[in-house]
C-alpha positions as CSV (number, residue, x, y, z in Angstrom):
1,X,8.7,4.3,-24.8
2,X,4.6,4.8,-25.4
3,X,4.2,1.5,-24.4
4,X,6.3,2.1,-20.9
5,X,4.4,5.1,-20.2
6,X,0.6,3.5,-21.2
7,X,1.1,0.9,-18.3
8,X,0.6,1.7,-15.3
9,X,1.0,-0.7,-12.4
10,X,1.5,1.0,-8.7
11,X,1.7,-2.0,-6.7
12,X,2.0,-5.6,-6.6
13,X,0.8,-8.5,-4.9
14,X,1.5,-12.5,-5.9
15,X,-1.0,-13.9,-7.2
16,X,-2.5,-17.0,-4.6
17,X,-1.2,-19.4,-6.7
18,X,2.6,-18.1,-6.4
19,X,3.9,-21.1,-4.9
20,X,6.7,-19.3,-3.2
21,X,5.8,-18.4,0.7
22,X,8.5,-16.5,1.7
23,X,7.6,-14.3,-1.5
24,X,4.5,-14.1,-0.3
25,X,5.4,-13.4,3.2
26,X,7.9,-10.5,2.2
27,X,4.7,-8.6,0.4
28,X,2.4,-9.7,2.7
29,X,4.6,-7.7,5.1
30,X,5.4,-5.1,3.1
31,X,1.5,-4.6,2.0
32,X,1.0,-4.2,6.2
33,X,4.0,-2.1,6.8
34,X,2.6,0.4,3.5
35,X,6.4,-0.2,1.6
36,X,6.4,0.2,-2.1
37,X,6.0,-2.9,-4.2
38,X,7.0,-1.4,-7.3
39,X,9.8,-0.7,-7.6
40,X,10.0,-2.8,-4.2
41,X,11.5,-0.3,-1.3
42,X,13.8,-2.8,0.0
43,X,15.5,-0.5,2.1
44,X,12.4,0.8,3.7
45,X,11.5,-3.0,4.0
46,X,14.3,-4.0,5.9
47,X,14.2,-0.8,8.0
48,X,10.7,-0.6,9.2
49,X,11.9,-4.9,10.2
50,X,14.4,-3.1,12.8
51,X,17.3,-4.2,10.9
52,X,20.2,-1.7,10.4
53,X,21.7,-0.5,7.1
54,X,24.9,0.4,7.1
55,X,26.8,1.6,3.9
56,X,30.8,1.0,4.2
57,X,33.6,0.9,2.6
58,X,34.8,-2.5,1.4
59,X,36.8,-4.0,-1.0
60,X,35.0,-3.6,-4.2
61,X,34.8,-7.4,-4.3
62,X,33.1,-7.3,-1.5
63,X,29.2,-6.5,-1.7
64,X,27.7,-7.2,1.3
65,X,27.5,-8.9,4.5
66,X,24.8,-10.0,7.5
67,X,25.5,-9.5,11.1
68,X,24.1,-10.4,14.1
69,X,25.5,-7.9,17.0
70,X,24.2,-8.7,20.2
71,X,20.3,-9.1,19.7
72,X,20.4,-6.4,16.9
73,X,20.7,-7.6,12.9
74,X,22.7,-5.3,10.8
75,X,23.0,-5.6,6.6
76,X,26.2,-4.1,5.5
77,X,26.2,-2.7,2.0
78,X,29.6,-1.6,-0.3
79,X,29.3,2.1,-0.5
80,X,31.1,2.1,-3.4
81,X,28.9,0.3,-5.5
82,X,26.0,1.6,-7.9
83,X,22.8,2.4,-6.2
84,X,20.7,-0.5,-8.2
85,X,23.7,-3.1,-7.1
86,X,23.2,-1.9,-3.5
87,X,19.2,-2.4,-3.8
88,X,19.8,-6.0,-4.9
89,X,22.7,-6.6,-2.5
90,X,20.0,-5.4,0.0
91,X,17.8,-8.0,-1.4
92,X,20.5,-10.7,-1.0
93,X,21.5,-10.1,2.5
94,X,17.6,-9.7,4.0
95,X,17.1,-13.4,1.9
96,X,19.9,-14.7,4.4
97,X,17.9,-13.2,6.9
98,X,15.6,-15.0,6.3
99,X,16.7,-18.2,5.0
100,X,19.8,-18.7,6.7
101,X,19.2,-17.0,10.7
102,X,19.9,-19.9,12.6
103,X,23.5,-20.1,10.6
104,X,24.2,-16.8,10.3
105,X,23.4,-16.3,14.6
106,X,26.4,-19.3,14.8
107,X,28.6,-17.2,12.2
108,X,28.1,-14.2,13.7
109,X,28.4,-12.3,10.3
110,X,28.1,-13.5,6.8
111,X,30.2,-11.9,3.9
112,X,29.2,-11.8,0.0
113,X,31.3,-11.3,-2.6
114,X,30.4,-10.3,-6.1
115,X,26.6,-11.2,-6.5
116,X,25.7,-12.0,-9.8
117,X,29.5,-13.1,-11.0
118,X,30.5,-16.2,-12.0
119,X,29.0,-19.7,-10.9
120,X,26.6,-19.7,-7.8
121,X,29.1,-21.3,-5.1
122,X,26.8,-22.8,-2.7
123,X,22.8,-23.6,-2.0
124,X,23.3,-21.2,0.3
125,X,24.3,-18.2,-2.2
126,X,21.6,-19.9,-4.0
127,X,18.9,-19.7,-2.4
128,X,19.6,-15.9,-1.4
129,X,20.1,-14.7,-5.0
130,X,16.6,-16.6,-5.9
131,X,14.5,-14.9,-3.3
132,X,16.2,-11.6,-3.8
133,X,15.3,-11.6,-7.5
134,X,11.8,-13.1,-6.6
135,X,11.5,-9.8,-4.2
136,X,12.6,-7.4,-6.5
137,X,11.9,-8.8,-9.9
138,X,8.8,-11.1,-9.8
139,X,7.8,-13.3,-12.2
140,X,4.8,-12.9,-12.6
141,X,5.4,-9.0,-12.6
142,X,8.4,-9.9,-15.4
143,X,5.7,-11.8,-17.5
144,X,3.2,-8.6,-17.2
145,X,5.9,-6.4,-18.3
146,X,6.7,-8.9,-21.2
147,X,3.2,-8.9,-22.8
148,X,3.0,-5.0,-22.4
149,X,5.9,-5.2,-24.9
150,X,8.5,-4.1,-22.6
151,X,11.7,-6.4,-24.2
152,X,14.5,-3.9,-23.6
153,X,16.6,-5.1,-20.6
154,X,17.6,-1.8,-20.0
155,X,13.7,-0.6,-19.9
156,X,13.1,-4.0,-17.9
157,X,15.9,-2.6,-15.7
158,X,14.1,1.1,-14.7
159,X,10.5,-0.7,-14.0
160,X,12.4,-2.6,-11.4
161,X,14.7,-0.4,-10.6
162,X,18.0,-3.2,-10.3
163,X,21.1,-3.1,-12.9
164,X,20.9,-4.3,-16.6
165,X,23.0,-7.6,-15.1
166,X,20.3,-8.1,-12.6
167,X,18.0,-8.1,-15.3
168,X,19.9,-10.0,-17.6
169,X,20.1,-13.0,-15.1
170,X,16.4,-12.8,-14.3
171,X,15.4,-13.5,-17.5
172,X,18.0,-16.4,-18.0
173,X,16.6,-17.9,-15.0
174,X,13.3,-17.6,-16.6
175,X,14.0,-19.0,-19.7
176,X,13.7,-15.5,-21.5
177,X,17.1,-15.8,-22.8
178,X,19.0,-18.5,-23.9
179,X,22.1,-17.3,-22.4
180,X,24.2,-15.5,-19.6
């Protein structure tokens, strides 16, 4: 625990060789709108983008969904779920905003069911999940943690504020662990 406490990183910014823009963008914009990079206020991102939260009950394997009402964008979250799930639901539905708008405004309303379980379906699901762990979890932020010495998932897990699946996953994706 030393080691957690010694470090102390209050923001973040990707580096300008990050090579993903929309990563890049979503600080850039949250840098100008003064959000919290770390943890990363995703809700106070989406909010201060005039997007509307809503926490409701759903079927608990139901997580999320993105809606276009009129010319208003709302991000529906499972109130039933654990507040670090919701944050990275959050994350998921705003990376359909962004990825997927044109799709989602012929939809109407997207629904996403159990993030982080099971096989990836679709690009679509995809491409969400990987922008929503870039937001929240960075790499290059995971790395900086790493070589502080911070190897616990759990530990990983409160620096980032997410769930110890979140986590998990990330560092699969990475190449940190060998396994799922």
């Amino acid at each position: 625990m030393a080691i957690i406490r010694e470090l102390r990183i209050e923001s973040y910014s990707p580096s300008s060789d990050d090579r993903d823009v929309r990563l890049k963008d979503a600080y850039r914009i949250a840098n100008e709108l003064t959000i919290k990079t770390l943890p990363f206020d995703i809700e106070g991102f989406i909010k201060k983008q005039k997007i509307t939260i809503i926490l409701e009950d759903m079927d608990n394997d139901i997580s999320g969904y993105i809606e276009k009402r009129g010319n208003s964008w709302f991000i529906g979250v499972n109130k039933y779920h654990a507040p670090r799930r919701q944050r990275f639901t959050l994350a998921h539905e705003y990376a359909h905003y962004v990825l997927d708008k044109e799709k989602i405004e012929e939809e109407k309303k997207h629904f996403d069911t159990m993030l982080f379980r099971g096989k990836e379906s679709d690009s679509m699901e995809k491409n969400a999940n990987e922008l929503a762990a870039n937001i929240l979890m960075p790499e290059e932020l995971f790395k900086q943690f790493l070589s502080k010495g911070i190897r616990n998932l759990s530990d990983l897990a409160d620096k980032f504020n997410v769930s110890p699946a979140a986590i998990r996953y990330r560092a699969f994706k990475l190449r940190y662990i060998q396994e799922y």
